[in-house]
N, C-alpha and C positions, 0 to 999 in steps of 0.2 A: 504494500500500500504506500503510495505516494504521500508524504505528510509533510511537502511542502507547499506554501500557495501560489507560487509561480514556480514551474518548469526551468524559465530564465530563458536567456536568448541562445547562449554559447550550447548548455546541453540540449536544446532543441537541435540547432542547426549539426552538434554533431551526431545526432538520431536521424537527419534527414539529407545530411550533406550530399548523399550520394547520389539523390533522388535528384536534387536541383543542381548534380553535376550534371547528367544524362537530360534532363530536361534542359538547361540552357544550350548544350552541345545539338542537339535535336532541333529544336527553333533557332539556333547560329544557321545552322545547314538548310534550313528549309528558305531562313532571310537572304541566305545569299544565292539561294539555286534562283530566288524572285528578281533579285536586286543586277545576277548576271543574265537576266531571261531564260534562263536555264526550261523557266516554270511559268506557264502566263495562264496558267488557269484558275478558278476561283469557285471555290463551295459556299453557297448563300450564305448568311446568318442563321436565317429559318431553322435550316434544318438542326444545324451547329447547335444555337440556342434551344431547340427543344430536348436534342439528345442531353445538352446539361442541364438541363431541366431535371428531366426524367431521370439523369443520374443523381442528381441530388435526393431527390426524393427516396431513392431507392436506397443509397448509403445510410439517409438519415433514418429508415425503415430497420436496415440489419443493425446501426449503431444501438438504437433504441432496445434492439432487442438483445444488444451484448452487454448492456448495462443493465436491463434486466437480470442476466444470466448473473452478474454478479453482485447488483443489489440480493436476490435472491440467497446469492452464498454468504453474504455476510449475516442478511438476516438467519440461516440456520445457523449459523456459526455464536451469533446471540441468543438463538435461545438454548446452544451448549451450554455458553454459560448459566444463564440461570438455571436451569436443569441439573448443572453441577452445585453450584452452591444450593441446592433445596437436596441436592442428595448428601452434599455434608452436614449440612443442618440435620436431616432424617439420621444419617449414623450418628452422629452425635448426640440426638434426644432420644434415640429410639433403642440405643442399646445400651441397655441397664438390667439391674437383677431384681425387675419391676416382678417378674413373672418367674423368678429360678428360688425353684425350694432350697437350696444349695448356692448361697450368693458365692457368685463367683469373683475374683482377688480386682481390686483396682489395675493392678498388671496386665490381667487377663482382658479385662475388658477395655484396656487400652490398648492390647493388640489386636484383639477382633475389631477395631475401630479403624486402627493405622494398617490393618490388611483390606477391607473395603475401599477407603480410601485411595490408597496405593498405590490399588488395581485399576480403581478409576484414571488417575492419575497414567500409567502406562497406557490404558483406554485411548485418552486425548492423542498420546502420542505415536501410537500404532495407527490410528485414524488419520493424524497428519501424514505420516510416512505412505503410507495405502493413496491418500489423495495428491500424493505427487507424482508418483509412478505416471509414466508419460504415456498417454494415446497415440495411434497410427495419425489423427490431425493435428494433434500438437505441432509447436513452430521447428520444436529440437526433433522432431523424427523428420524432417521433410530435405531436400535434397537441395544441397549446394549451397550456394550465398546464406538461403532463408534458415538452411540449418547453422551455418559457422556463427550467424549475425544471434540468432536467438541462442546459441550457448556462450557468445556472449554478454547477453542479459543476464543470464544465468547467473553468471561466475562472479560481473560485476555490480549486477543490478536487481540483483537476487536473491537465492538460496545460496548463493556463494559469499554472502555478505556474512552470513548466523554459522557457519562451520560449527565453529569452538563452543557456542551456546548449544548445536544439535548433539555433539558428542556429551554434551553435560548430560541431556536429557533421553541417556542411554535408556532402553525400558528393564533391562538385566538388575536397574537403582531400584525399580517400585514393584517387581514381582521375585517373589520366591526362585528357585535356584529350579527347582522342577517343574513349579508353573513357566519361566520363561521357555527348559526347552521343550514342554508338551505342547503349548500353548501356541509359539511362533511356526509349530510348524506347520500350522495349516494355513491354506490360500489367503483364507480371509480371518486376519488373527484379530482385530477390531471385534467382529461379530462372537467369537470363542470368548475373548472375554471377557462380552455384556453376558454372558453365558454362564462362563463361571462363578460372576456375580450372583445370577440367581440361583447357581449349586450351593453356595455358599448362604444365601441367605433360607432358603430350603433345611439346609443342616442348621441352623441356630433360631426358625420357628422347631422344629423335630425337640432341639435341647430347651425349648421355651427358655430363648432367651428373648424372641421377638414376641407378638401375639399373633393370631389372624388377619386383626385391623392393620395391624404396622408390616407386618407380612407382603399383605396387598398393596399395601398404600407403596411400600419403596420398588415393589415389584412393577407399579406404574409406572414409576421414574427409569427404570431402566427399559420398560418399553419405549419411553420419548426417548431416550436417547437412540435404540432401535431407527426410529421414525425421523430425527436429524441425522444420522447414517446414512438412511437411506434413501432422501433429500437431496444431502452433497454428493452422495455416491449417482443419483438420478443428471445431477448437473456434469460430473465429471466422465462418465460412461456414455451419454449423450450429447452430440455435438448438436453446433447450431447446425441447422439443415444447411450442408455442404451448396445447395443450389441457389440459395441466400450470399450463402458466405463467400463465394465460388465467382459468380456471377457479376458481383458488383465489382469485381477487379478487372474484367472484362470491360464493363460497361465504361468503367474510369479510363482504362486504356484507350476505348475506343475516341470516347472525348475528347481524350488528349493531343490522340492522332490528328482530327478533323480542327483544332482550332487555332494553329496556324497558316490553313490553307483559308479558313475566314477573316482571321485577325489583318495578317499582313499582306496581301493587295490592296486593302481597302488604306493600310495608313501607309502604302508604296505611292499612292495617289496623292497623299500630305505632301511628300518629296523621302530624300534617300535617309535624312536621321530619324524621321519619323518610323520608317521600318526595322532601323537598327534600335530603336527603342523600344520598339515591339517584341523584340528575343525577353529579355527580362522581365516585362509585363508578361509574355504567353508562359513564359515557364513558373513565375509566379501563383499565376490560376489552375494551372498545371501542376504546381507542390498542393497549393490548396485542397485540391480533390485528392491526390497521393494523402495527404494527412486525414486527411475525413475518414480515408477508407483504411489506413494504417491504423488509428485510434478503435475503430469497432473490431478488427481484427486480432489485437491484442489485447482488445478487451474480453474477447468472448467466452476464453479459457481461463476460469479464476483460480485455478488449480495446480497450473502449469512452473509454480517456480520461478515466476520474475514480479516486475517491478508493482505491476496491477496487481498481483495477487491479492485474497484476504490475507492479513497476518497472523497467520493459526498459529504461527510459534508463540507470538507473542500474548495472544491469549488465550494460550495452553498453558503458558510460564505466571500468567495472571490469574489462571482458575487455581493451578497448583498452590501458589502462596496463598490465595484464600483459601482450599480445603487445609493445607499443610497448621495455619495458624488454628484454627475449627478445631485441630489435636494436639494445640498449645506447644507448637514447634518455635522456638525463638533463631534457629540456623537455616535462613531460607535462600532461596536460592536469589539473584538481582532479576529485577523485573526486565524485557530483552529491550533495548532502545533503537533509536531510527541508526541508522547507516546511509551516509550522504544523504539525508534525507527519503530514506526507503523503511518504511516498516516491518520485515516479514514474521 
């Protein structure tokens, strides 16, 4: 997540450098194929104007829908949290020797508490780990320029920023020695341990240390959690409709192509600086639309490990130190901060 409020000029420009080198290069060639008569033909306006029209409308259609795609992920990723803090709350009031003919030791009941917990806690971060694993449309599976260019987002603008924080938040720290390697070995090790959650809470109604009512009640919470899994996992397994996503690069392209062949005859008519002042204007209108359709494209994968991302690490690292305190821990871990201004 971006957490700064302006971009700035220089990190823009060198996000798009590239784009307004090939685009001035492009309209230089076409100004001077006109300027040596090379070229004396001319595409209306009309048509020019409607295709950018319609391109517009179209980009702002897929953008709309990519910022959905990630308003969406942050709001499940919100109600993780509250879902986590109501399930530390619940261990925390709900397990007691309310209902044990046999009270059991303050020790005891403080590790039934920091085992629930714990497990939660590896939960978040199996969950993170699971939602960055990369899809066949992701930018880093895709070929050539788009893959080098998106690993490095990655490295510098990314999941490459938090390294040293993701190794802290090894999950081998918040599960048992045989819970970690029963548990990770299955495909989908998230789901095993909202799982093992309710084995666990299953054997401590059996020892009545829970009751029925409190039984149910946390066994609810870890179905919502269930149900934001499967949420983020619906956003991240499912791309935007590739003929959406697809399309509109096309459509920009095509734009791009046609509006030097309307732009500069008509300001060759002006006289000859008028034309030459045309390259920088068409390439201009020309980065404009490349950014329109650049912006919804990076937007549309919130999952993906750069700079858009939600910042699941950072509140994974924020739920922790709330349930961690919940079990009167004063040794917590630092809450994660921006890098160059990037949240993850």
């Amino acid at each position: 997540m971006i957490e700064r409020r302006s971009l700035g000029f220089f990190r823009t420009l060198k996000m798009s450098w590239f784009h307004m080198v090939w685009l001035i290069a492009f309209s230089g060639i076409v100004a001077a194929l006109y300027d040596y008569k090379v070229l004396d033909f001319v595409i209306p306006w009309l048509p020019t104007s409607v295709i950018g029209t319609a391109v517009a409308f179209f980009v702002g259609f897929k953008n709309n829908q990519a910022y959905d795609r990630m308003w969406e992920a942050r709001k499940i990723w919100g109600a993780i949290v509250n879902s986590s803090r109501a399930w530390g709350m619940q261990v925390d009031g709900y397990i007691t020797n309310n209902f044990k003919e046999e009270n059991l030791s303050e020790e005891e009941i403080a590790s039934i508490k920091k085992k629930l917990i714990y497990r939660h806690i590896a939960w978040l971060y199996a969950l993170r780990n699971q939602l960055l694993q990369t899809t066949p449309w992701e930018h880093i599976n895709q070929r050539g320029g788009i893959r080098k260019v998106a690993q490095l987002y990655r490295d510098k603008y990314g999941i490459g920023l938090v390294v040293d924080e993701v190794t802290e938040a090894s999950l081998d720290k918040y599960l048992s020695e045989e819970e970690y390697e029963r548990l990770l070995k299955h495909k989908n090790a998230a789901t095993q341990i909202i799982n093992e959650q309710s084995r666990n809470l299953r054997d401590l109604r059996n020892e009545t240390i829970i009751d029925d009512f409190r039984h149910m009640d946390m066994s609810k919470t870890l179905y919502d959690f269930y149900v934001h899994q499967g949420k983020a996992e619906r956003i991240k397994k499912f791309p935007l409709p590739r003929q959406y996503a697809n399309l509109s690069r096309v459509f920009v392209g095509i734009f791009i192509f046609f509006l030097p062949f309307s732009m500069m005859p008509e300001l060759l008519k002006v006289g000859e600086l008028a034309l030459w002042l045309s390259v920088p204007i068409t390439a201009l209108i020309g980065w404009v639309y490349i950014m329109m359709e650049l912006v919804g494209d990076y937007s549309e994968n919130p999952f993906q490990g750069m700079a858009n991302d939600i910042p699941m690490l950072a509140l994974s690292r924020t739920i922790e130190i709330d349930l961690r305190e919940m079990l009167g821990e004063t040794e917590l871990p630092p809450a994660i901060q921006s890098k160059r201004g990037i949240l993850m």
